[in-house]
C-alpha positions as CSV (number, residue, x, y, z in Angstrom):
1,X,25.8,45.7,-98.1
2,X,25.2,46.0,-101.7
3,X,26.7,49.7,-103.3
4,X,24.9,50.1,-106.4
5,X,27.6,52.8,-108.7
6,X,26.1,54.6,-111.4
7,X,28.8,56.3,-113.2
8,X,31.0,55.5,-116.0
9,X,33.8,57.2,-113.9
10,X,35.6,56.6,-110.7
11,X,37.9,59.4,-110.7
12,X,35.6,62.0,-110.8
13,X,32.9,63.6,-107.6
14,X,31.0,60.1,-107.3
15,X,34.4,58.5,-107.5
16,X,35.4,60.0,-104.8
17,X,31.8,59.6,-102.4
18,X,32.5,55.7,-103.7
19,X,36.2,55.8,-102.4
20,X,34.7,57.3,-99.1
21,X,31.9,54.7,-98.5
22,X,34.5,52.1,-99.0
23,X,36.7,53.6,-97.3
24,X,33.6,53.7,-94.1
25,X,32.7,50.3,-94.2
26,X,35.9,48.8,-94.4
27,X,36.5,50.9,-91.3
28,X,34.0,49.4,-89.5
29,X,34.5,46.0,-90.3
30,X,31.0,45.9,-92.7
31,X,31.6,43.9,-95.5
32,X,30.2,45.2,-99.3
33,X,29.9,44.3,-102.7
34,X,30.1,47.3,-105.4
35,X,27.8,47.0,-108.3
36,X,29.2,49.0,-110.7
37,X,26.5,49.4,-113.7
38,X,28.7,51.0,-116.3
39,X,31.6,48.6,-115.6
40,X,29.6,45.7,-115.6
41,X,28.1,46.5,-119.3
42,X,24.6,46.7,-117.4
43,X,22.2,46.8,-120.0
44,X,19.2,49.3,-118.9
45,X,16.5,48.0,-122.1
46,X,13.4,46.3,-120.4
47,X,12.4,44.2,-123.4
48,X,8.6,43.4,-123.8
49,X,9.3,40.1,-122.8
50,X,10.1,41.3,-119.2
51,X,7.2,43.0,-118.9
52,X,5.1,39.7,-118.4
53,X,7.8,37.8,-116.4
54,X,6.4,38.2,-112.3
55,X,8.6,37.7,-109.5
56,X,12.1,37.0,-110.0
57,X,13.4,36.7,-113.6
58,X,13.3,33.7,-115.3
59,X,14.2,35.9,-119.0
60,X,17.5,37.3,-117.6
61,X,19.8,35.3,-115.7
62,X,21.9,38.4,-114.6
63,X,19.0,40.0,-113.5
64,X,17.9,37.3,-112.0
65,X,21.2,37.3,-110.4
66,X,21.2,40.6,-109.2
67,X,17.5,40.2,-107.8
68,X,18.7,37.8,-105.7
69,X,21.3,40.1,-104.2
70,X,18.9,42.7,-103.5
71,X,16.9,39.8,-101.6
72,X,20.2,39.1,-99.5
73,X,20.9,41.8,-98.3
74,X,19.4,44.5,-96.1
75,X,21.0,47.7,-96.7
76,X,22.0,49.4,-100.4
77,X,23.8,52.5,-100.9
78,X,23.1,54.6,-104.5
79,X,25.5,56.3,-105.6
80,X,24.7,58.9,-109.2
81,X,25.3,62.1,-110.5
82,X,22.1,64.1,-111.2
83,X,22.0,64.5,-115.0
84,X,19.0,67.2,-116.0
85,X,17.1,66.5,-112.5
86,X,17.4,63.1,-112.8
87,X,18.9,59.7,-113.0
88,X,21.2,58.4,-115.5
89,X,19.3,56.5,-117.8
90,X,21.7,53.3,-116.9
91,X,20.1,53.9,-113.0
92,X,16.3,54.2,-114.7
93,X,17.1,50.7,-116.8
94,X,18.0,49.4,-113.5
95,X,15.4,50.3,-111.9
96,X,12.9,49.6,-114.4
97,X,14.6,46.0,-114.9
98,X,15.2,44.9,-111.4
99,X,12.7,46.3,-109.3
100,X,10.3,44.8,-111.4
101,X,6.0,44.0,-110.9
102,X,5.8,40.7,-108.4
103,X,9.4,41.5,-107.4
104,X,9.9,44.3,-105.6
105,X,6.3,45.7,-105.5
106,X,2.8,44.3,-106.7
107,X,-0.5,45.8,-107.0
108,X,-3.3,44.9,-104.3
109,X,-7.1,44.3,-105.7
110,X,-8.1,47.4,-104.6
111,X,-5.2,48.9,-107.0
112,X,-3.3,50.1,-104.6
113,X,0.8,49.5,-104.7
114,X,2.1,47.3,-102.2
115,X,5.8,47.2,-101.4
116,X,7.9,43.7,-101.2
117,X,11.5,44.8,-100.4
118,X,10.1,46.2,-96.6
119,X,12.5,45.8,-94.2
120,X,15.6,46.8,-96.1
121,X,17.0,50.2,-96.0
122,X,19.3,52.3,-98.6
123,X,21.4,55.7,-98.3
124,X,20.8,57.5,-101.8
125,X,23.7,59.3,-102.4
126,X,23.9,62.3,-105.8
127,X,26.2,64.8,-106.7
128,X,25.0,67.7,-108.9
129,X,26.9,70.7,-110.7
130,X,24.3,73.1,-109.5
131,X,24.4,74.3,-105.9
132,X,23.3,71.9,-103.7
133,X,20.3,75.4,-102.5
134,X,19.3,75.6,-106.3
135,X,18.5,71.6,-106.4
136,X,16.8,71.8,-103.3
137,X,14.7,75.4,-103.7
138,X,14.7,74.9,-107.6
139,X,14.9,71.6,-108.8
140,X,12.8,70.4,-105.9
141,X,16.0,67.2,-105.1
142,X,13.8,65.8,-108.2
143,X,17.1,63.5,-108.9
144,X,17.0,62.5,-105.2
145,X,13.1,62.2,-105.2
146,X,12.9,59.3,-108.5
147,X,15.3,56.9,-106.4
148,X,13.9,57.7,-102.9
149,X,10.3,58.1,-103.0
150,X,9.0,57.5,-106.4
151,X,11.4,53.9,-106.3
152,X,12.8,52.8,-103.7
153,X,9.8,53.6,-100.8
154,X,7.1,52.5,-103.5
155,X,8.9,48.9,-103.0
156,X,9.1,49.3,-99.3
157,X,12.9,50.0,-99.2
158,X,13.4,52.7,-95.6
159,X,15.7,55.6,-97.2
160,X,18.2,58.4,-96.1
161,X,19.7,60.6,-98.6
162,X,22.4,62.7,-99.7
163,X,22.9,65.5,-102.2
164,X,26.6,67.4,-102.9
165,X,26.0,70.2,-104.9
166,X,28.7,72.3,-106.5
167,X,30.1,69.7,-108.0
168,X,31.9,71.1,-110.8
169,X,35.5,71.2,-110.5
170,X,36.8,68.0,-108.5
171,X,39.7,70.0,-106.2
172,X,41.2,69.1,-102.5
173,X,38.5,71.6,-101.3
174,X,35.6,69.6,-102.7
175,X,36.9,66.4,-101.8
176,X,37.6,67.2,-98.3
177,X,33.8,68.3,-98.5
178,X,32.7,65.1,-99.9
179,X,34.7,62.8,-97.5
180,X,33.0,65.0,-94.2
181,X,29.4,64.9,-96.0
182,X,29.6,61.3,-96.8
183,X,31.3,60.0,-93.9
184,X,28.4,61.9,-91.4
185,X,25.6,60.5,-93.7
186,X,27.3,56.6,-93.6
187,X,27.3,56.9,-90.1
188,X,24.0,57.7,-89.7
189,X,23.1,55.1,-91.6
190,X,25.3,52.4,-90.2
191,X,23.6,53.2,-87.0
192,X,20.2,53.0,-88.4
């Protein structure tokens, strides 16, 4: 399994949802590799260069890399903070690098997108300051809805998802919240 960490910190809310899936899989004998963007130096720029490389990358050997790892493996877990309604712009580089044209999706004559990455799935996993009722009635789970639907599914990729809301002040209360959420949600995966 491939966990793909979109934070600059691990001590915070999405530290701890990383500590818990670890902590999941490990209990279940699954093995993992964390892809930590920030820690990595992951640089999010899709250069015009990229733009007319098809299929896996032959301008960017770590991308390349990482491509290959997506290929690999069957299951991904996200894991972000929602940053105004979306995705850190670190998470959008990644997307618009790695899941690139010819790669992860490619367009049909007719025009229509067709998906290359079926067959894999991914639990999408946000925290957000706002209450998790305000990002669902308000925000519309906007942050949720760019990895799941407007990424992810356009490549094919099967996904389940997870938003903790109230994340503001990282307390045994809110961690104990965040190991029950998580844990329920990995299961369901895991069993998927």
């Amino acid at each position: 399994m491939l966990i793909i960490y979109a934070h600059f910190d691990t001590a915070g809310h999405c530290g701890e949802v990383l500590k818990t899936v670890e902590e999941g899989l490990l209990a279940k004998g699954k093995s993992y590799e964390v892809l930590d963007l920030y820690a990595t130096g992951f640089d999010p720029i899709l250069r015009p260069e990229e733009m007319i490389d098809r299929g896996l990358s032959k301008t960017d050997p770590k991308i390349r890399e990482i491509q290959e790892k997506i290929i690999a493996e069957r299951e991904y877990v996200f894991i972000y903070p929602t940053w105004w309604s979306n995705v850190p712009a670190i998470l959008k580089g990644f997307y618009d690098r790695v899941f690139s044209s010819g790669f992860a999706f490619q367009y049909q004559k007719n025009g229509f997108p067709e998906g290359l990455l079926k067959g894999k799935h991914a639990l999408v996993i946000t925290t957000s300051g706002g209450p998790t009722f305000y990002q669902y009635a308000v925000r519309l789970r906007r942050s949720i809805l760019v990895t799941t639907s407007d990424t992810l599914e356009f490549c094919g990729v099967k996904t389940k998802n997870l938003l903790i809301g109230g994340c503001v002040k990282l307390d045994e209360t809110k961690k104990n919240e965040i190991k029950t959420k998580v844990t329920r949600s990995l299961a369901a995966f895991i069993g998927a």
